[in-house]
Every structure is written in C-alpha cells, then in structure tokens.
C-alpha positions in Angstrom: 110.1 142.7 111.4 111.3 140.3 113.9 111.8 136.6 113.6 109.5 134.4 114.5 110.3 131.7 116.8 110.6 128.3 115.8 108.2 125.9 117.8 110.7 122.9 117.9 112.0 125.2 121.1 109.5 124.4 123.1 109.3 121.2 124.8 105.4 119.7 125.6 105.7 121.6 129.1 106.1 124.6 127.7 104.0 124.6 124.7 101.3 123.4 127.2 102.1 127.0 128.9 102.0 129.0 125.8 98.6 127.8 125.0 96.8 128.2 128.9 97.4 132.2 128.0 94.8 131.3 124.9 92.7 129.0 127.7 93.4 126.3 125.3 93.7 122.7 126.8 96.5 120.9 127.5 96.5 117.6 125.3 96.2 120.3 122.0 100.4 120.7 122.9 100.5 116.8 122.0 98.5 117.1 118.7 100.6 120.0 117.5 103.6 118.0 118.1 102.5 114.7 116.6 102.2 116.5 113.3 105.7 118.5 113.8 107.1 115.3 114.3 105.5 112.5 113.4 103.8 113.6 110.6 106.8 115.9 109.3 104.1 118.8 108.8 106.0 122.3 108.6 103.0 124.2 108.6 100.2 125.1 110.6 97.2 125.0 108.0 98.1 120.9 108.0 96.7 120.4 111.3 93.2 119.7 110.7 92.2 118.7 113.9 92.7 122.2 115.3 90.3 125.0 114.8 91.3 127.9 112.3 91.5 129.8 114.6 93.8 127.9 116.6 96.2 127.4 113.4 96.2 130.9 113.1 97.1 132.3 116.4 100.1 129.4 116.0 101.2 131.2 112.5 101.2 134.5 114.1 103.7 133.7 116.7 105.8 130.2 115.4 107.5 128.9 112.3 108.3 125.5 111.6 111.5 125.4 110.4 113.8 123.3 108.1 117.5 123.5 108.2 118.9 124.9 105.2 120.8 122.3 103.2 124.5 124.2 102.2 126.1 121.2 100.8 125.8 117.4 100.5 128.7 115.4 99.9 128.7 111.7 99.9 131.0 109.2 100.3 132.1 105.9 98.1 131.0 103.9 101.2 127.3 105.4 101.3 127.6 108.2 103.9 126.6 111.4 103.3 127.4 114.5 105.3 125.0 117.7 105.6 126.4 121.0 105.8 123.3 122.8 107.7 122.8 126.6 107.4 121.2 128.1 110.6 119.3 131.1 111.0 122.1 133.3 112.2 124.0 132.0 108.9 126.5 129.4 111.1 127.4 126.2 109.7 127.3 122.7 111.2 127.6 119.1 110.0 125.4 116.0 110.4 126.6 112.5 109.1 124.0 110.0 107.6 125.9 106.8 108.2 124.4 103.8 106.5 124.8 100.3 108.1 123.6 97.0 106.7 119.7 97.5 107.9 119.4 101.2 109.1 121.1 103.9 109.5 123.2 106.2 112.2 122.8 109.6 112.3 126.2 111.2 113.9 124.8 114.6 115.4 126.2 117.8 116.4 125.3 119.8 119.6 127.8 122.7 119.4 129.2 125.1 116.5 133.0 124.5 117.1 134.2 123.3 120.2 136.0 124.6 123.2 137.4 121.3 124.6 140.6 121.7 122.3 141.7 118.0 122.3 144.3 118.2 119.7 143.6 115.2 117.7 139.9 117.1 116.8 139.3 118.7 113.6 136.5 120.5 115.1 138.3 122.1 117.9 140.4 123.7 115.3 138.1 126.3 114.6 137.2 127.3 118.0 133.7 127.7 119.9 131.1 130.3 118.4 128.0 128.7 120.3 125.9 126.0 121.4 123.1 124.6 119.3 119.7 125.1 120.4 117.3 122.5 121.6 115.7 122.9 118.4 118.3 122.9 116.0 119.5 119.7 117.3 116.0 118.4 117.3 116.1 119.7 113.2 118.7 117.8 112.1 117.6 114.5 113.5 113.6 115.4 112.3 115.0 116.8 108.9 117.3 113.3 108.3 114.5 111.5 109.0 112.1 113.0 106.1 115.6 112.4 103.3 115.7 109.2 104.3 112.1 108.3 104.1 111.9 110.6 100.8 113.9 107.7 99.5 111.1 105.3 98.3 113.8 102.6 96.6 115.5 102.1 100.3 114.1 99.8 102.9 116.4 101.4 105.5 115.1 103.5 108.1 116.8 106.3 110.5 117.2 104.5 113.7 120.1 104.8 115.6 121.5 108.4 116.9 125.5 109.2 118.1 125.7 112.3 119.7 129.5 112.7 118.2 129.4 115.4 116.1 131.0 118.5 116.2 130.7 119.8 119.9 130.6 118.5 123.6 127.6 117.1 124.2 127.7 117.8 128.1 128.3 121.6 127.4 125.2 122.0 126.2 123.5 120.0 129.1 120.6 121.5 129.5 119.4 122.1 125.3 120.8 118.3 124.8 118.6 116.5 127.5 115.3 118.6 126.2 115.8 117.3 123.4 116.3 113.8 124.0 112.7 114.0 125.3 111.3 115.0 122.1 113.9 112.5 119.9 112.5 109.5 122.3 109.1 110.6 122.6 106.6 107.5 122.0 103.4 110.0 121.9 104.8 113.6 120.7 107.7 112.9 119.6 110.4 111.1 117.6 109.9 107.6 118.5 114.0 106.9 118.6 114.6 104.4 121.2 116.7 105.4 124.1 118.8 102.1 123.9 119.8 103.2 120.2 121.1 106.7 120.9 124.6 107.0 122.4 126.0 110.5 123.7 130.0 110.5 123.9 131.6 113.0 126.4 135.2 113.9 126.8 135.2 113.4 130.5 132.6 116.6 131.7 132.5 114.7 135.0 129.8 116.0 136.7 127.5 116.5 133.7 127.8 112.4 133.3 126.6 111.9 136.7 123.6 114.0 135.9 123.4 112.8 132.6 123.2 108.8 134.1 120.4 110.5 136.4 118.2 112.4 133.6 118.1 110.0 130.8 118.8 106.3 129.6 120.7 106.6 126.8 123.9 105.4 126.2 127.5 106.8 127.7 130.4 106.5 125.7 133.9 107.9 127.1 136.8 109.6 124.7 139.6 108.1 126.8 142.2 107.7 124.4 144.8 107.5 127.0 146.1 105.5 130.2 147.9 108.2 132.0 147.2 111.8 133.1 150.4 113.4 131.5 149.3 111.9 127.7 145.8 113.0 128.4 146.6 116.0 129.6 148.8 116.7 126.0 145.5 115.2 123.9 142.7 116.5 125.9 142.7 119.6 128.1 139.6 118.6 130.0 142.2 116.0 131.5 143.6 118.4 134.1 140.3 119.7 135.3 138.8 115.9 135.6 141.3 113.8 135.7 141.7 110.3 134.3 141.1 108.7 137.6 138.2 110.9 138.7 136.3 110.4 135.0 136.6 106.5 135.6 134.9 106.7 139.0 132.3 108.1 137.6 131.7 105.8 135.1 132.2 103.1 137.8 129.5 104.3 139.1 127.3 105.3 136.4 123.9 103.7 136.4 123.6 101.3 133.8 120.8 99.1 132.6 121.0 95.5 133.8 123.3 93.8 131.0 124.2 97.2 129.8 128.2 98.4 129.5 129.9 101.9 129.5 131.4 102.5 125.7 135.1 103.2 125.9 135.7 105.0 122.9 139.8 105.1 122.1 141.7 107.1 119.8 144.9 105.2 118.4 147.7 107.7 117.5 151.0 106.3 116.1 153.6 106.2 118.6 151.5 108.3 121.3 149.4 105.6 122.9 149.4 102.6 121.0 152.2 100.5 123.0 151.5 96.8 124.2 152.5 99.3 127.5 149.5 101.5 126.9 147.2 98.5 126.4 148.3 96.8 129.5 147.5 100.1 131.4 143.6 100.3 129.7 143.1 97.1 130.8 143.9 97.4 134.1 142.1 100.9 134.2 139.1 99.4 133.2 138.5 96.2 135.5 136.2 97.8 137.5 134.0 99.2 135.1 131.6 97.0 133.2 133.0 98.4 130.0 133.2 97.6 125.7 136.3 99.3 123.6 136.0 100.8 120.5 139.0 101.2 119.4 139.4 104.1 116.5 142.3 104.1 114.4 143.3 108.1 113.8 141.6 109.7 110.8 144.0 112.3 109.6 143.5 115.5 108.5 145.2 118.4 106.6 147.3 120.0 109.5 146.9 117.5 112.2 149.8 116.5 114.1 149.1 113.0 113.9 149.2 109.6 112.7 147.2 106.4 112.0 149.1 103.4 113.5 150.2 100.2 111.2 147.9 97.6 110.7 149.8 95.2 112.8 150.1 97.5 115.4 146.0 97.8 115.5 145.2 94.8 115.8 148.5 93.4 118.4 146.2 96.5 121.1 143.4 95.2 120.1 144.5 91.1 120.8 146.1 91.7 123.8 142.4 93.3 125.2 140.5 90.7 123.8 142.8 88.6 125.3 141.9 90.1 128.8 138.0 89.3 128.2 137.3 92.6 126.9 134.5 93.1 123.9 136.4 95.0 121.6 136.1 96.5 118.3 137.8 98.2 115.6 135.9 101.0 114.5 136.7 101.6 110.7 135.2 104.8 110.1 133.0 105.4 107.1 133.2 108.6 105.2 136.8 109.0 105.3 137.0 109.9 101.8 134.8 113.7 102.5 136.2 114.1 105.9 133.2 112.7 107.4 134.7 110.5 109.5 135.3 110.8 113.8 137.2 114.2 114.4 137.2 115.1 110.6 134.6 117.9 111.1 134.7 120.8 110.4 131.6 122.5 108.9 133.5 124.4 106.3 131.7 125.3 103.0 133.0 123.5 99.7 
C-alpha cells in the first residue's frame, strides 16, 4: 500500500488546485490549513466546518503527520535538542533554545550538508538530501505544540534561525514555501518575518533571490577577511568569493533601519588577530552590517580551537571601537553538542 502524502506539502496554491478537481471552493484550502496549523489538528474528522464528505475524501488521499521524536536531550542551560525521525528513517536535529521571554527554534533544512566548511560538525557526515517543504514546516508546527503542552511556562515559540544542519539556500525553492506557511497571518503559523533569520554561507545568487522573495532576515557565515583562509574554512569561497558575497549584501534590500547579520566564527590562531579584525572592519564599511561574533565550539575530531578569553574580547573591542554593534554569541547547549556547528543528528 502506498504512502499517503502528507498535506503540509502543499502550499495554499496548491491545495486550492487539489480541491477544484472535487469542484470544491477555494477559501475551504484556508480552513483546512487554519486547523493544520493554527489549531495543531492532525486529523481530518477535527474539522467540523467541512462536510463528511469533504473530511473523507481528505483522509483518503493526505495524512497529517508528526515527526517522530528519536531522542531528547537537554541541556543544564534550558535547551533541548530533537532528534526527528523522518519517513524514510533519516535523522535530523532541531534546537529549542530558551531566552529570557521566548524562545528560538534553531531549524534544519538539509540532512547533512554538502558545503564542507571544515569547522562544521554537520558537514562531517556528508549530504543525503534536502528536507521537504513539509518537514521543515513539522519541526517548527511540532515545537510549537511542546512548548505550548507546557502549561507551567509563560514562554512562547517566537523566534526562528534557519541554522541548523544544512544550507539554507540549497534548498531554495522547499525553504521559501515554507516561509509562507511559517509567516502566514491567515493559514498559517503566525511567525513574524522580522523574527526569523536564515544564515547562508555565501550561495550568492540564492541571497539576491532570497532579498527579492521574502523579508526575513540575512545573516552571513564570513568567518574570514581574505580569500586564501576562506577558501581553507569554507569551499563555497572559491566559487563566490569573499569580495563577490559582500556585494551582494551591499546590496541586499533591507528594511529601513534594518542591518545584514555578520555571523563570525573565531578559531584560535586562524582568524582571530588584531590583523584579521582590522581587515573585517574595513570589509564591512560599506555594508550596513551587526557582528556576531562566535567563539568555536569544539567537537570530537575537529581540527580546531576556541580562542582565549582575552583574545575574544581584544577582536571584539577593537570593532566596537570602529562603531560596529557587536556581540559575543555564547552558545547555549554546549554541554549535548547542541550548540552552532555541533550537529550532527546521530542517535544516542
């Protein structure tokens, strides 16, 4: 018997398509998905403003589904990181981050990676595929119901970083579908545009498109001020390189008051100089642009190291001295290998 297919794939459009072969109107596409998502219904028989006969025909052809929950672990600062089962039995890894009034989801768009920067946990593994639009959508819709399902917390899922495991901008097409469900004021999430952030490492021509098919907000994994390091840290560097990336965020269409996140990886004795911090800043100048700066995380078999204290904070003077907003990003969930380029979706 063959699998039936789970209705989070289809966007409004073409739900509205699937249902004009039953000649049934078009707004019916927004009440099925105001009780997928809004009202976290997984099945059909809930929707009681639909005829029977409408549920039916729905159950014959569509599932709702829930991702299945491997493993939780959770960290002594709060976070807790999902290992999700897919249909096809593949792992991936979603990080509930809490902050002092809500919380972050970090979200994954790809199983493995194929960018192979080498300071990346993920890209470790390799690439086996993207994530659909609907299994994206799931972990975001499934996060949303733990949270609530916590009756003694006041804090509510608001803020989404697309910086899991994967490139974001290789899987253009299934990530920008469903950002229009996520930010959907009628049918769909109700996440604010301004409160989701999708990081790239440097797809150049996928953040043009990007700055043309959505408003949420850029962030770019620099993490270095010349071409040679970048090419050693991130492969993507030779296709696009550093100069070419940073016109395109020069040019990247930003709300009014809004600024390009530069997100930068600090590895002991590979870009952390005064030198390199005097190139970022001179990189930057043209760009309306914030720094996060992220102190390594390491991880069994990585190459790497976390910079001294001193050393941290000297980079991150000097580019505060230069007018830059800048911030020291102290990862949370450190402790479960939950933390930026820690993940890895292996089962424990």
């Amino acid at each position: 018997m063959s699998r039936l297919k789970d209705i989070k794939e289809l966007s409004e459009k073409d739900l509205i398509q699937w249902l004009s072969r039953y000649d049934i109107k078009p707004y019916r596409a927004g009440q099925i998905q105001q009780w997928i998502y809004m009202r976290q219904s997984d099945s059909f028989s809930d929707m009681t403003n639909l005829s029977k006969d409408m549920r039916d025909r729905l159950a014959e052809h569509f599932t709702i589904d829930r991702l299945k929950v491997k493993t939780v672990q959770t960290s002594t600062d709060g976070s807790r990181k999902y290992l999700f089962e897919l249909h096809d039995f593949n792992l991936i890894e979603t990080v509930l981050i809490p902050e002092k009034n809500h919380y972050t989801l970090c979200v994954s768009s790809q199983i493995g990676c194929a960018q192979g920067c080498r300071f990346c946990c993920t890209a470790q593994n390799g690439f086996i595929r993207n994530l659909s639009r609907g299994e994206i959508i799931a972990q975001v819709r499934d996060s949303i119901q733990l949270v609530d399902s916590d009756t003694q917390d006041p804090r509510r899922l608001t803020n989404i970083v697309f910086m899991g495991m994967g490139e974001p901008l290789a899987n253009y097409k299934n990530l920008v579908s469903a950002l229009q469900t996520l930010t959907g004021n009628n049918t769909g999430l109700r996440i604010s545009s301004r409160r989701i952030t999708v990081s790239t490492a440097g797809l150049v021509p996928k953040l043009v498109a990007l700055g043309q098919d959505t408003p949420v907000n850029p962030a770019i994994s620099l993490n270095a001020t010349d071409n040679d390091t970048r090419n050693f840290l991130m492969p993507i560097n030779r296709k696009f390189p550093i100069e070419e990336l940073l016109e395109a965020c020069r040019n990247y269409p930003l709300r009014p008051h809004g600024m390009m996140t530069i997100e930068y990886i600090l590895m002991k004795g590979i870009n952390d100089s005064q030198e390199n911090a005097k190139r970022l800043s001179k990189l930057l100048k043209p760009i309306r642009a914030k720094i996060n700066l992220i102190p390594f995380n390491e991880f069994e078999g990585s190459e790497f190291k976390r910079p001294d204290e001193s050393v941290i904070l000297n980079f991150q003077k000097f580019l505060m001295d230069q007018n830059y907003t800048v911030i020291i990003r102290q990862s949370k969930g450190t402790d479960i290998s939950a933390a930026c380029g820690q993940l890895s979706a292996r089962a424990v």
